[in-house]
NUSE-69782 format. One record per residue (C-alpha): residue number from 0; residue in three letters; chain; x, y, z. Coordinates in Angstrom, 1 decimal, m for minus. Layout:
BEGIN
<site><nr>NUM</nr><rest>ALA</rest><kette>A</kette><east>X</east><north>Y</north><up>Z</up></site>
...
***
This chain:
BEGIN
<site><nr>0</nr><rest>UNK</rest><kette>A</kette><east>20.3</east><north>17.1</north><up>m3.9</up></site>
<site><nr>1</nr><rest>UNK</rest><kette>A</kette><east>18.9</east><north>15.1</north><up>m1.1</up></site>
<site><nr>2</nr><rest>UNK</rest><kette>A</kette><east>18.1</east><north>18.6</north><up>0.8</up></site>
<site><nr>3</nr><rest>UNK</rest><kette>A</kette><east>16.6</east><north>20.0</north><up>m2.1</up></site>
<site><nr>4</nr><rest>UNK</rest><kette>A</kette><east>14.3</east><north>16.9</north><up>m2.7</up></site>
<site><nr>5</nr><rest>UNK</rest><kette>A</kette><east>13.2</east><north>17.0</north><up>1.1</up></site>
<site><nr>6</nr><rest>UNK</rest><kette>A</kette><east>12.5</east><north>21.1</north><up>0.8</up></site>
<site><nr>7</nr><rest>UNK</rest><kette>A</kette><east>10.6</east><north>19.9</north><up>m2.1</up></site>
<site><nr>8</nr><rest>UNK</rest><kette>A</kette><east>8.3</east><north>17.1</north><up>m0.5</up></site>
<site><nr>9</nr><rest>UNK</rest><kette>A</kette><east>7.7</east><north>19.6</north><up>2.7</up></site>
<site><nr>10</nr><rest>UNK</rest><kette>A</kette><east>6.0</east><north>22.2</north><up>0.2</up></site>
<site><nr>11</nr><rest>UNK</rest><kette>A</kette><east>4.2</east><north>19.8</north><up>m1.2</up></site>
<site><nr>12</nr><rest>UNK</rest><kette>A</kette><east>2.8</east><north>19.1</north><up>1.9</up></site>
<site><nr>13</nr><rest>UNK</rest><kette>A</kette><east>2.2</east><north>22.3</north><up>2.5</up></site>
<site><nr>14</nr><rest>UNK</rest><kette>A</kette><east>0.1</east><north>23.0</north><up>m0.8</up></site>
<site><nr>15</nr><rest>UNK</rest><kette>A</kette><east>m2.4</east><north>20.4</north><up>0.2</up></site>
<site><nr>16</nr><rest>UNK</rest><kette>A</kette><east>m5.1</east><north>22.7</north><up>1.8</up></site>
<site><nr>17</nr><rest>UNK</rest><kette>A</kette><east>m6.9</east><north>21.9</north><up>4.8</up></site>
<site><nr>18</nr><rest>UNK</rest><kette>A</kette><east>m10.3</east><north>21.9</north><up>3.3</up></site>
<site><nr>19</nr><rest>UNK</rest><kette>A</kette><east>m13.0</east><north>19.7</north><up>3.4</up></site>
<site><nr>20</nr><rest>UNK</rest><kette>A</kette><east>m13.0</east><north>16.8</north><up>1.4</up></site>
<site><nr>21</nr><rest>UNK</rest><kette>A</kette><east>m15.9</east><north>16.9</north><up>m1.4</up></site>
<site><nr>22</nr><rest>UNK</rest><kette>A</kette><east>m18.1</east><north>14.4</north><up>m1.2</up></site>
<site><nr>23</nr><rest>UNK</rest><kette>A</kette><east>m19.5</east><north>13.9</north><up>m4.5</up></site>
<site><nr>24</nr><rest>UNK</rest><kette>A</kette><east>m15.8</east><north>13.2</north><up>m5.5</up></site>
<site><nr>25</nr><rest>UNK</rest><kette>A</kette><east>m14.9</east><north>11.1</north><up>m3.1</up></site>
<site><nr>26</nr><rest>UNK</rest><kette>A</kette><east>m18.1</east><north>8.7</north><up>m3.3</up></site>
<site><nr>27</nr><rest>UNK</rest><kette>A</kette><east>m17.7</east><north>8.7</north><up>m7.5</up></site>
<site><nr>28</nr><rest>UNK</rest><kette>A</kette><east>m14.2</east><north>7.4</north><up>m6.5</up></site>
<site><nr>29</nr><rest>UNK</rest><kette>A</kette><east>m15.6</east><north>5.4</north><up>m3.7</up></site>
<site><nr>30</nr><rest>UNK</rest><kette>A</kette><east>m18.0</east><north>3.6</north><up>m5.9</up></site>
<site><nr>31</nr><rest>UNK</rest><kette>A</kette><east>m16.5</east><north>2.9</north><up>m8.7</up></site>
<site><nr>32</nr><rest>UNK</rest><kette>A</kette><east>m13.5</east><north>0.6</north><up>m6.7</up></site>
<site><nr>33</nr><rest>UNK</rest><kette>A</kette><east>m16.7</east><north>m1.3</north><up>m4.9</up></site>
<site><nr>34</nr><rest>UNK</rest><kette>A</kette><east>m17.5</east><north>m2.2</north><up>m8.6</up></site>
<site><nr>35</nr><rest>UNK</rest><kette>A</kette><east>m14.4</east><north>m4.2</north><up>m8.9</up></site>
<site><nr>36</nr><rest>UNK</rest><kette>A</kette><east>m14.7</east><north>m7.0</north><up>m6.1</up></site>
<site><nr>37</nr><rest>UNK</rest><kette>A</kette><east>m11.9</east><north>m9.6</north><up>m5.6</up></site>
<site><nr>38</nr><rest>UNK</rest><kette>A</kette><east>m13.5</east><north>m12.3</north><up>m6.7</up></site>
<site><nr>39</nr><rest>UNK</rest><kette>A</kette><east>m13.9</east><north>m10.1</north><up>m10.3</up></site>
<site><nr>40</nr><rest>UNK</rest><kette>A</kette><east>m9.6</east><north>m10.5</north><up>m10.3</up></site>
<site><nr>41</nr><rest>UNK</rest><kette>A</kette><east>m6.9</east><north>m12.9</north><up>m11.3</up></site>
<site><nr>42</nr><rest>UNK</rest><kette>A</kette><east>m3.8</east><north>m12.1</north><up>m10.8</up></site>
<site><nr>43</nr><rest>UNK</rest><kette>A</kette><east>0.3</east><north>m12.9</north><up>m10.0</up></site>
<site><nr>44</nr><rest>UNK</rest><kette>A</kette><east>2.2</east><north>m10.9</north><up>m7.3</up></site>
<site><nr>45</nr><rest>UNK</rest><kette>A</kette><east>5.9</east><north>m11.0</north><up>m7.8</up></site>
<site><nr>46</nr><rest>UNK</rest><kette>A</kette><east>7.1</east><north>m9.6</north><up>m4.4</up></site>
<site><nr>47</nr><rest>UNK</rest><kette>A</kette><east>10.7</east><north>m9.3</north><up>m3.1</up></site>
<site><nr>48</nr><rest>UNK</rest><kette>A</kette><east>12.1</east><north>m8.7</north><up>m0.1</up></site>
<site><nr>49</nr><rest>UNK</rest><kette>A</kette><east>14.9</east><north>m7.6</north><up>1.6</up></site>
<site><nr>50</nr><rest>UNK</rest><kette>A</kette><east>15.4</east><north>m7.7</north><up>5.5</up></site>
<site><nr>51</nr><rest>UNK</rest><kette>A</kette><east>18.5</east><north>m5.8</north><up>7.1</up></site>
<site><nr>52</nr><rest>UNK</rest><kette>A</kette><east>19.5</east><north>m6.3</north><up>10.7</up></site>
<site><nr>53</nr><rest>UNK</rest><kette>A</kette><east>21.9</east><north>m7.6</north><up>13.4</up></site>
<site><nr>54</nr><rest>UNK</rest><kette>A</kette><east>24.9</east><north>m7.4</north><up>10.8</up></site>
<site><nr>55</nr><rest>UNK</rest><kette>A</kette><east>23.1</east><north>m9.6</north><up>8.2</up></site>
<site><nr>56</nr><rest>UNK</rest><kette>A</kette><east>21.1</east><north>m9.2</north><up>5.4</up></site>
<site><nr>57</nr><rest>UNK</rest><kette>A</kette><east>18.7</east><north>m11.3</north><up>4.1</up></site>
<site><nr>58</nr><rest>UNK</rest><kette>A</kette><east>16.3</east><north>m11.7</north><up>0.8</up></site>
<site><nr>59</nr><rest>UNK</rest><kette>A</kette><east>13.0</east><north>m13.5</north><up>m0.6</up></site>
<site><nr>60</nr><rest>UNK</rest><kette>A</kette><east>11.4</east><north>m13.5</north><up>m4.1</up></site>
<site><nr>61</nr><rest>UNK</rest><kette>A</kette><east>7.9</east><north>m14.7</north><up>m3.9</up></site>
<site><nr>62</nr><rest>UNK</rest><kette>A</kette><east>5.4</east><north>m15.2</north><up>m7.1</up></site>
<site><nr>63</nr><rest>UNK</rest><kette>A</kette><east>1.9</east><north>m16.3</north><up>m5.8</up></site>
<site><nr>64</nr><rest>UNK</rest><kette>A</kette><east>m1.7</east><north>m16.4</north><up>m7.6</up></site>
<site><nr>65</nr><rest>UNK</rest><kette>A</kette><east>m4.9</east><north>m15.1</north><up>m6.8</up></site>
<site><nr>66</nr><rest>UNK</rest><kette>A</kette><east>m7.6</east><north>m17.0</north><up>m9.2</up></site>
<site><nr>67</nr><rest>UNK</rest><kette>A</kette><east>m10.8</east><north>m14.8</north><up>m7.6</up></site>
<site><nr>68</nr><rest>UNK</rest><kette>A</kette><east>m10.9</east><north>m17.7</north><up>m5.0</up></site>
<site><nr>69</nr><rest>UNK</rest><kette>A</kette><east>m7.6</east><north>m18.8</north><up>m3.3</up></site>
<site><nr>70</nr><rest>UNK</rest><kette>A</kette><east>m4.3</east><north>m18.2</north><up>m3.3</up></site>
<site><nr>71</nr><rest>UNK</rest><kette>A</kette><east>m1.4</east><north>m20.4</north><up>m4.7</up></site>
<site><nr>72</nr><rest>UNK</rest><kette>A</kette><east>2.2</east><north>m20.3</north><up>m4.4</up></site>
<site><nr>73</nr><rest>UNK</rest><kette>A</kette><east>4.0</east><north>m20.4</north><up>m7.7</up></site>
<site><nr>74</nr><rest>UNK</rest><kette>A</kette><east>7.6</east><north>m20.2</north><up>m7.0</up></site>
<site><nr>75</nr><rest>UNK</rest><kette>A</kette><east>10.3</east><north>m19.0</north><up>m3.7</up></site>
<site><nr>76</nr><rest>UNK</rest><kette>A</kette><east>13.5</east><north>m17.7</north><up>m5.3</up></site>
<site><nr>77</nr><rest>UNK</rest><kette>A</kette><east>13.2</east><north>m19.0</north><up>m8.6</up></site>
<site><nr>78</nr><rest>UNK</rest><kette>A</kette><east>11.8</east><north>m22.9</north><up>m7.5</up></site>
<site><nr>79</nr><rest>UNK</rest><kette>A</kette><east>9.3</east><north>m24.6</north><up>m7.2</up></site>
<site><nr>80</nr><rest>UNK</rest><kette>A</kette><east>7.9</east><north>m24.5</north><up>m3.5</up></site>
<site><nr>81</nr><rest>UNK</rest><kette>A</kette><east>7.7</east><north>m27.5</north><up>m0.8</up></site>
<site><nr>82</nr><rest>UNK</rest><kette>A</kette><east>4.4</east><north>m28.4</north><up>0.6</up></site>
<site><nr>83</nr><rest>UNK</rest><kette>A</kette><east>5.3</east><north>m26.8</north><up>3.8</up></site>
<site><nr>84</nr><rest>UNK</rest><kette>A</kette><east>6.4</east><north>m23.1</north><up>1.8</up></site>
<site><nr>85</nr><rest>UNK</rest><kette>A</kette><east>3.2</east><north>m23.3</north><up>0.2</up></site>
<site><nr>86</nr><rest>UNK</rest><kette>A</kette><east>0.8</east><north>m23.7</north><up>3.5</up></site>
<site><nr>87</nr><rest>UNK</rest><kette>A</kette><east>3.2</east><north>m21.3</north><up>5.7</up></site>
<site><nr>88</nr><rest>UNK</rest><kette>A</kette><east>2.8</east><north>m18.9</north><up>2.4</up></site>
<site><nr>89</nr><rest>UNK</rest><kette>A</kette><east>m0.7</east><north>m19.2</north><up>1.4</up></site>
<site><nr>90</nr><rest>UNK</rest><kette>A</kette><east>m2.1</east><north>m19.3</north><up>4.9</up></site>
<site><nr>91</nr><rest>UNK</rest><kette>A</kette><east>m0.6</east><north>m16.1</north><up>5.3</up></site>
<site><nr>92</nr><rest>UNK</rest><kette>A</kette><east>m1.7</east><north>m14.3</north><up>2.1</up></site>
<site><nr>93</nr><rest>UNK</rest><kette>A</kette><east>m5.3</east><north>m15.9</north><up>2.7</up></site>
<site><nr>94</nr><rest>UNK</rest><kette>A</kette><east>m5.2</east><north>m13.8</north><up>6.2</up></site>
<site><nr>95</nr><rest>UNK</rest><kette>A</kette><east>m4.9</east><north>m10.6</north><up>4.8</up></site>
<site><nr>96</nr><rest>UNK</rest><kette>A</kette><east>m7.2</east><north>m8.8</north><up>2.3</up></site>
<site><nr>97</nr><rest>UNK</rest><kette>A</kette><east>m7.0</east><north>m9.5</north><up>m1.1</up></site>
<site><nr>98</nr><rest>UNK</rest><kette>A</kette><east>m5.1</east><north>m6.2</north><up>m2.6</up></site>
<site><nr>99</nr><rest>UNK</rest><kette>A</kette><east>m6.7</east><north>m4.3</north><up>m5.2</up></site>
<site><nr>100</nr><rest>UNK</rest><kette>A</kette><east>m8.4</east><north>m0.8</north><up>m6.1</up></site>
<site><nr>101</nr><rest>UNK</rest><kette>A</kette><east>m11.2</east><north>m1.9</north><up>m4.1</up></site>
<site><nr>102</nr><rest>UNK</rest><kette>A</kette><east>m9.3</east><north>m1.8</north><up>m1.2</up></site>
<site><nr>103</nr><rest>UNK</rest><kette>A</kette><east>m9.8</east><north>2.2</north><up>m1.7</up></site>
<site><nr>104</nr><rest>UNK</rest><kette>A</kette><east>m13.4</east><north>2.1</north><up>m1.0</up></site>
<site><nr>105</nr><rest>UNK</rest><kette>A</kette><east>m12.8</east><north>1.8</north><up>3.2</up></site>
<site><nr>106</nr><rest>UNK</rest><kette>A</kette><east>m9.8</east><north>4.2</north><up>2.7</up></site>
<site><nr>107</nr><rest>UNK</rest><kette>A</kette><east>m11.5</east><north>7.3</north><up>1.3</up></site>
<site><nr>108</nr><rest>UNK</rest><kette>A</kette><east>m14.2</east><north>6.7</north><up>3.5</up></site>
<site><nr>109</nr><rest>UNK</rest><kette>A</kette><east>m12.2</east><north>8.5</north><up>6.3</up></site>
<site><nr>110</nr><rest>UNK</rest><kette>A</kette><east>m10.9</east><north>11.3</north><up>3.9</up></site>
<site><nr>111</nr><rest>UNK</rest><kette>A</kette><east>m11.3</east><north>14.3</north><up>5.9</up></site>
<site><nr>112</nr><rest>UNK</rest><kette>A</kette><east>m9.4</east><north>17.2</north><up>2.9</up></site>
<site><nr>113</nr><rest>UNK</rest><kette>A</kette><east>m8.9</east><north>17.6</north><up>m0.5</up></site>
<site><nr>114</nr><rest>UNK</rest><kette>A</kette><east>m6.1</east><north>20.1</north><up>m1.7</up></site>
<site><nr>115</nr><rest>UNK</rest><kette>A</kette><east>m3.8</east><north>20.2</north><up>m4.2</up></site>
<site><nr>116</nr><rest>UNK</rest><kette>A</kette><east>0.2</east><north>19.4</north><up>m4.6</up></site>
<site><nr>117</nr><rest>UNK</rest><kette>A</kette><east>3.0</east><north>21.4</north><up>m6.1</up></site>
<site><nr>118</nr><rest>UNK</rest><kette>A</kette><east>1.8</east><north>19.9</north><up>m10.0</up></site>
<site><nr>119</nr><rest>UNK</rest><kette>A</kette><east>m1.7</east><north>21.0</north><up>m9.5</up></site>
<site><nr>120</nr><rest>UNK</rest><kette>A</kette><east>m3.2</east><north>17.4</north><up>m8.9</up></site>
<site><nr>121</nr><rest>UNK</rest><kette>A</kette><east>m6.2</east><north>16.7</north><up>m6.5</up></site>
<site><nr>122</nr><rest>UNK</rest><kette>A</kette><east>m4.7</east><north>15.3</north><up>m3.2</up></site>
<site><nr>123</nr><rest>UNK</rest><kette>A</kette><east>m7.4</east><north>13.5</north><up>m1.2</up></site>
<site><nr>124</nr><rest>UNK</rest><kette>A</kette><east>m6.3</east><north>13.4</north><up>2.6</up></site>
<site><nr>125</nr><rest>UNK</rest><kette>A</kette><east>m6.6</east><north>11.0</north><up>5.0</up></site>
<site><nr>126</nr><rest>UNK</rest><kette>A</kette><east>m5.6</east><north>12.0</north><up>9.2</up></site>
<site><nr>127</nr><rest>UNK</rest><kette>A</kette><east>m5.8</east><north>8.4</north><up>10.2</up></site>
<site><nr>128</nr><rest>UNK</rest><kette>A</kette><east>m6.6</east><north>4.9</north><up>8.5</up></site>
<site><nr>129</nr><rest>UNK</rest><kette>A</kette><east>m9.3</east><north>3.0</north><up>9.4</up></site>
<site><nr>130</nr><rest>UNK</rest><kette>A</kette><east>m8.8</east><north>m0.5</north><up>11.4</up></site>
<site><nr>131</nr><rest>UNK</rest><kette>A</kette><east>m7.8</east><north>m3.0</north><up>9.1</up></site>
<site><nr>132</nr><rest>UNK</rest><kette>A</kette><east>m6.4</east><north>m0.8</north><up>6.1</up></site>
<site><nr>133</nr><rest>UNK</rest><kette>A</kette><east>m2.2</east><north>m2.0</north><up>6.7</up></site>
<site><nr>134</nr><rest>UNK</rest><kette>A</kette><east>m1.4</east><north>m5.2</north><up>8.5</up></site>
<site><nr>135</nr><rest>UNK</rest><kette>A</kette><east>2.2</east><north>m7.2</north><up>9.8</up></site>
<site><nr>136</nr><rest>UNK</rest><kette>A</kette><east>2.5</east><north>m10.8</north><up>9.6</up></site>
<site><nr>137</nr><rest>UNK</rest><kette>A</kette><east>0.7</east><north>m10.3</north><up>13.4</up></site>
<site><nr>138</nr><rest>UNK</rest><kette>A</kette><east>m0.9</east><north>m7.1</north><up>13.9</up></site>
<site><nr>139</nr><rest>UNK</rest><kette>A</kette><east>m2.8</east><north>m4.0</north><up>12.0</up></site>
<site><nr>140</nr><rest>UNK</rest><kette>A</kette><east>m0.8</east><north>m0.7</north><up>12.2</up></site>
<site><nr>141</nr><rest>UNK</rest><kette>A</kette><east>m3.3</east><north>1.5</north><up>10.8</up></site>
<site><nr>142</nr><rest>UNK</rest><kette>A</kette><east>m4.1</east><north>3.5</north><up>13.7</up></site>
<site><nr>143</nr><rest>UNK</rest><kette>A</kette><east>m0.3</east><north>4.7</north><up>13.6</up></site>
<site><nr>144</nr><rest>UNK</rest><kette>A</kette><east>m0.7</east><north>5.9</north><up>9.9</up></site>
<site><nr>145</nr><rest>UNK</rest><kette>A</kette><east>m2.1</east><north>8.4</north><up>8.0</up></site>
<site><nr>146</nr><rest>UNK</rest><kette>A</kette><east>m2.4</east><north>8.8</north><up>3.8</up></site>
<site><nr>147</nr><rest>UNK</rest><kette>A</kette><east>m2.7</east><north>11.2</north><up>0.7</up></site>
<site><nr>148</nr><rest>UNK</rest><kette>A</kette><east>m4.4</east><north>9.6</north><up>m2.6</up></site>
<site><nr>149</nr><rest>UNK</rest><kette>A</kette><east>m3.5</east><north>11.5</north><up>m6.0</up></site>
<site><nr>150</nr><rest>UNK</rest><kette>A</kette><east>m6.3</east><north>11.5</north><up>m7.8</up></site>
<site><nr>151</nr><rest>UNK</rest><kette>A</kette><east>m6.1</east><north>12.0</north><up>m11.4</up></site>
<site><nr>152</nr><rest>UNK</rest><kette>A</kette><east>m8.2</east><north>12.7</north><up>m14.2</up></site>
<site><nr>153</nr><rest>UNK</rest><kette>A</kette><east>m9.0</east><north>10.7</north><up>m17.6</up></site>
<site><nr>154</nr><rest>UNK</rest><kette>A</kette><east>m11.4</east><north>11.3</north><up>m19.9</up></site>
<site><nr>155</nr><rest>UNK</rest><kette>A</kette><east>m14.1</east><north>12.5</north><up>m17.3</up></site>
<site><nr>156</nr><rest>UNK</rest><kette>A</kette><east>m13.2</east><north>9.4</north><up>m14.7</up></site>
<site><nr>157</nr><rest>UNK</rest><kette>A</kette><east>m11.5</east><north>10.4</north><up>m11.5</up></site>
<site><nr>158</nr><rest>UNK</rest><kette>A</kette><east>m9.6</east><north>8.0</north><up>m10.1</up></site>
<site><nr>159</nr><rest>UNK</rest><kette>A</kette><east>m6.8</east><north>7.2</north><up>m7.5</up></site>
<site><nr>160</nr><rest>UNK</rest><kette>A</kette><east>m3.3</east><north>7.0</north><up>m9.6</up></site>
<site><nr>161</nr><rest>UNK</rest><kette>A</kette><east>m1.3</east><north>6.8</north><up>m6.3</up></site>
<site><nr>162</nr><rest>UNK</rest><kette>A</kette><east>m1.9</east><north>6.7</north><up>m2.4</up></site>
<site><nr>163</nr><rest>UNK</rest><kette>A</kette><east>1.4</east><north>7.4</north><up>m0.1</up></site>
<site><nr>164</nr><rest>UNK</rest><kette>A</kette><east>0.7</east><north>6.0</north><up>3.8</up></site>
<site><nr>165</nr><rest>UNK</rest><kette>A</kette><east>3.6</east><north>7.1</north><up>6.0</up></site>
<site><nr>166</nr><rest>UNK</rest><kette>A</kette><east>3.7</east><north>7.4</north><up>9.8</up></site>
<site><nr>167</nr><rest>UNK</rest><kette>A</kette><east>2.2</east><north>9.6</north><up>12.2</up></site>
<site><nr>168</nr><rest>UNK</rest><kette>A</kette><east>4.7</east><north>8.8</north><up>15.0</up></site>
<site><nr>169</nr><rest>UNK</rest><kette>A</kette><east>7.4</east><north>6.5</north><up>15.8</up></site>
<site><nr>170</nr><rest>UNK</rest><kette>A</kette><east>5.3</east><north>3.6</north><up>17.5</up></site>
<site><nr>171</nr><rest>UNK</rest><kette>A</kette><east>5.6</east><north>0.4</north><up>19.2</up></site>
<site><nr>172</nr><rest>UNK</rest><kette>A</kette><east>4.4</east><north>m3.3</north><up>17.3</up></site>
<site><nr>173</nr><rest>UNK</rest><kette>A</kette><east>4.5</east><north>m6.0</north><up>19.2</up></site>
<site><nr>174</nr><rest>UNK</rest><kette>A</kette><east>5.4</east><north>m4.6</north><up>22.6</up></site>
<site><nr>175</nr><rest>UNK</rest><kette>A</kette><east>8.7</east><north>m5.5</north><up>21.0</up></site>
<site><nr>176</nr><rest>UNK</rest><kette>A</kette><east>9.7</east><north>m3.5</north><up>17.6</up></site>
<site><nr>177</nr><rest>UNK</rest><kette>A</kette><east>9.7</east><north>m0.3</north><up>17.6</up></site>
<site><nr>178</nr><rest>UNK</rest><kette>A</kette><east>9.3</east><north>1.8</north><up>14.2</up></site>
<site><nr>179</nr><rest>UNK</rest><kette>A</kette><east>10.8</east><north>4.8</north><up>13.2</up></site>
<site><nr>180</nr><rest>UNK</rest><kette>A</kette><east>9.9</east><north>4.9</north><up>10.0</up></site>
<site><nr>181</nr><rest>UNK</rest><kette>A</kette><east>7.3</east><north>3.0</north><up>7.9</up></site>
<site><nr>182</nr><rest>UNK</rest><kette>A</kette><east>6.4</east><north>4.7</north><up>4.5</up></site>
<site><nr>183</nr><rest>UNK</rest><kette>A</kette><east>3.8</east><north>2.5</north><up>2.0</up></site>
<site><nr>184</nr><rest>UNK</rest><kette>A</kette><east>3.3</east><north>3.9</north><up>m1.8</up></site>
<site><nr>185</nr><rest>UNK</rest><kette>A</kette><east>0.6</east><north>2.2</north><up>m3.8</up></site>
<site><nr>186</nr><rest>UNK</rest><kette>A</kette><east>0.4</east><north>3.0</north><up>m7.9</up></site>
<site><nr>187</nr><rest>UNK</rest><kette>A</kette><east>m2.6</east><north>2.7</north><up>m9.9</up></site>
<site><nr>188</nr><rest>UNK</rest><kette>A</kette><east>m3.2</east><north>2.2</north><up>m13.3</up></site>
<site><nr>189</nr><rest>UNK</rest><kette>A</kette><east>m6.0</east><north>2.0</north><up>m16.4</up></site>
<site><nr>190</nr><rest>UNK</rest><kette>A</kette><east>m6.6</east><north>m1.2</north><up>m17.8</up></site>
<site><nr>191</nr><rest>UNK</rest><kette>A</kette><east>m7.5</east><north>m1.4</north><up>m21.6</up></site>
<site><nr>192</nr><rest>UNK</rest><kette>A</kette><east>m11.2</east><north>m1.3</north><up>m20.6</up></site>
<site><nr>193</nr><rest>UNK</rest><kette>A</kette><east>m10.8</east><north>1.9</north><up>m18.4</up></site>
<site><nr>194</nr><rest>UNK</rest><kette>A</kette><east>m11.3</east><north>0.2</north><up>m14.8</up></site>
<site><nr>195</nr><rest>UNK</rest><kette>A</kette><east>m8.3</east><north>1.1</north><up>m12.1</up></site>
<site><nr>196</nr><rest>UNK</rest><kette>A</kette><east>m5.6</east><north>m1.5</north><up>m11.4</up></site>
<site><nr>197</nr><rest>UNK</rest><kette>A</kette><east>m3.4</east><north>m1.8</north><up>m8.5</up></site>
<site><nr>198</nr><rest>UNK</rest><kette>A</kette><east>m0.1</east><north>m2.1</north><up>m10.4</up></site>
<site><nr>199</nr><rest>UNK</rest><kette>A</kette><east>3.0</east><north>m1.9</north><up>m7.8</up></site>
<site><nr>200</nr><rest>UNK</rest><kette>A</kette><east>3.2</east><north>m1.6</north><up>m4.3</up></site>
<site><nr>201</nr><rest>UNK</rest><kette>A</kette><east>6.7</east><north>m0.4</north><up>m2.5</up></site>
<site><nr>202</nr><rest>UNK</rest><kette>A</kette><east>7.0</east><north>m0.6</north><up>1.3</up></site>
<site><nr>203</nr><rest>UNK</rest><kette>A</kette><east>9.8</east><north>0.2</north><up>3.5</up></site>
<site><nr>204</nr><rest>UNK</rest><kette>A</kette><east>10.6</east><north>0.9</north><up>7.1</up></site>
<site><nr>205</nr><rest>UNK</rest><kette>A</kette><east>13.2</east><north>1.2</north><up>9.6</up></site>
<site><nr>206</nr><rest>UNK</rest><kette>A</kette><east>13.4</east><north>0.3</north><up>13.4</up></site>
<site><nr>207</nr><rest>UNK</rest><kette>A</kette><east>14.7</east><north>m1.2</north><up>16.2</up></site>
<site><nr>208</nr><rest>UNK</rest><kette>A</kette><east>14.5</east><north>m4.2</north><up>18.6</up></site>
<site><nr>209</nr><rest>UNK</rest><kette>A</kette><east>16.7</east><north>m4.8</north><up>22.0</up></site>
<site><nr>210</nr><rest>UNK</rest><kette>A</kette><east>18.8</east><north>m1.6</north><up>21.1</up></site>
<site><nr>211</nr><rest>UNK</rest><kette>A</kette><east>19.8</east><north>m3.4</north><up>17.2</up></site>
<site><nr>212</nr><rest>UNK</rest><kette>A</kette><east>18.3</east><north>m1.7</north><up>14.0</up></site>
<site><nr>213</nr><rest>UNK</rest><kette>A</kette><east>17.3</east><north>m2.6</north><up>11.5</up></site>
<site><nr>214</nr><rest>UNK</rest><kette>A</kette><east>14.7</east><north>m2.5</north><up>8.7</up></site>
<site><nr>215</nr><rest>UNK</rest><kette>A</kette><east>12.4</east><north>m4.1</north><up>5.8</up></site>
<site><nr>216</nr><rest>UNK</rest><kette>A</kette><east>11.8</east><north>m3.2</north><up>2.1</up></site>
<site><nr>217</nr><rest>UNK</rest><kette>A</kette><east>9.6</east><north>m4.7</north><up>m0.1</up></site>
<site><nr>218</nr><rest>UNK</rest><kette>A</kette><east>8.3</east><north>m4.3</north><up>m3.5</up></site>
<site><nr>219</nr><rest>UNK</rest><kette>A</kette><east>5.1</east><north>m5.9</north><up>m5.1</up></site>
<site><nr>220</nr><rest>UNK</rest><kette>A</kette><east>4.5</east><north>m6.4</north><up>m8.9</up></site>
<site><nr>221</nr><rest>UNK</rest><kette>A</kette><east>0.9</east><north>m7.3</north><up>m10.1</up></site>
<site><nr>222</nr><rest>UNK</rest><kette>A</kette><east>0.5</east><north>m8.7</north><up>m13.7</up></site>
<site><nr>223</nr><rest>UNK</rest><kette>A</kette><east>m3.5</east><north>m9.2</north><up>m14.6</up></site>
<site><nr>224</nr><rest>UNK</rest><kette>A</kette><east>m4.8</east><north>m12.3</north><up>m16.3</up></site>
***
């Protein structure tokens, strides 16, 4: 089964012609996530983790709030959080971009082909991601990744339903960790006034440090107020 879903995946690929990307399509797509700023959201991110390495195996639920402002730590496994969980959180979460459809605007900027996948759907392709699109807790990865955004189709609006980011190489972060794998699938959904919400976020990758592996997976959960 495994074999079959891989053969599966690699046609897939293949399907996606290397055309060039249209432009009217892309910019529709491209302004309508600039319409939705992140001040225009509030929102809860319920996001666990689970880190695997050196024999052990270790886990973290976080539930944090964006109010269009700042952010603010709700709970860490179920309680409520010390003053030192909430700064080391929220400093961390205020470092990084606020997540959203908008983020998609600097994305499909460097889309470069638009094909199609085994189903049919419009598959927007992008070679490498620009500075800044994926960040660590220390550095931005991007230049080591590339993407493909689904884009789907209702009732005359385009818009991005999913975008998968996986690696373009193994590649070094940190001078210290090197990754073998990093994969990064983003779903998007139609709120009940028609405007694109990020909805779930998975991530997971695999690598190595001083000759021990080990990896990371993560899921995010966003539930609009």
């Amino acid at each position: 089964m495994k074999k079959a879903s891989a053969g599966l995946a690699a046609l897939a690929f293949l399907l996606v012609a290397a055309t060039p990307v249209s432009v009217p399509l892309r910019d529709r797509i491209i302004a309508d996530a600039r319409a939705v700023p992140p001040t225009s959201l509030a929102f809860d991110r319920t996001t666990r983790v689970e880190r695997k390495g050196g024999g052990s195996t270790s886990s973290v639920i976080l539930v944090e709030r964006w109010d269009g402002q700042r952010w603010t730590l709700i709970s860490k496994n179920g309680k409520h959080p010390s003053v030192s969980e909430r700064r080391d959180v929220e400093k961390l979460a205020s470092a990084s971009p606020v997540p959203g459809y908008h983020r998609l605007a600097n994305l499909l900027a460097a889309a470069a082909e638009i094909g199609s996948d085994a189903q049919g759907n419009l598959v927007l392709r992008i070679p490498v991601l620009p500075p800044g699109s994926v960040r660590t807790d220390s550095s931005d990865i991007s230049s080591h990744l590339r993407a493909e955004a689904l884009v789907s189709n209702r009732g005359g609006q385009p818009f991005v339903e999913s975008v998968h980011v996986s690696q373009r190489e193994p590649f070094k972060m940190n001078a210290l960790i090197k990754v073998k794998t990093f994969d990064q699938v983003s779903t998007y959904t139609l709120d009940a006034g028609g405007r694109p919400r990020l909805a779930r976020q998975s991530d997971d990758s695999m690598g190595s440090m001083f000759g021990f592996s080990g990896g990371q997976s993560s899921e995010m959960i966003y539930t609009y107020r």
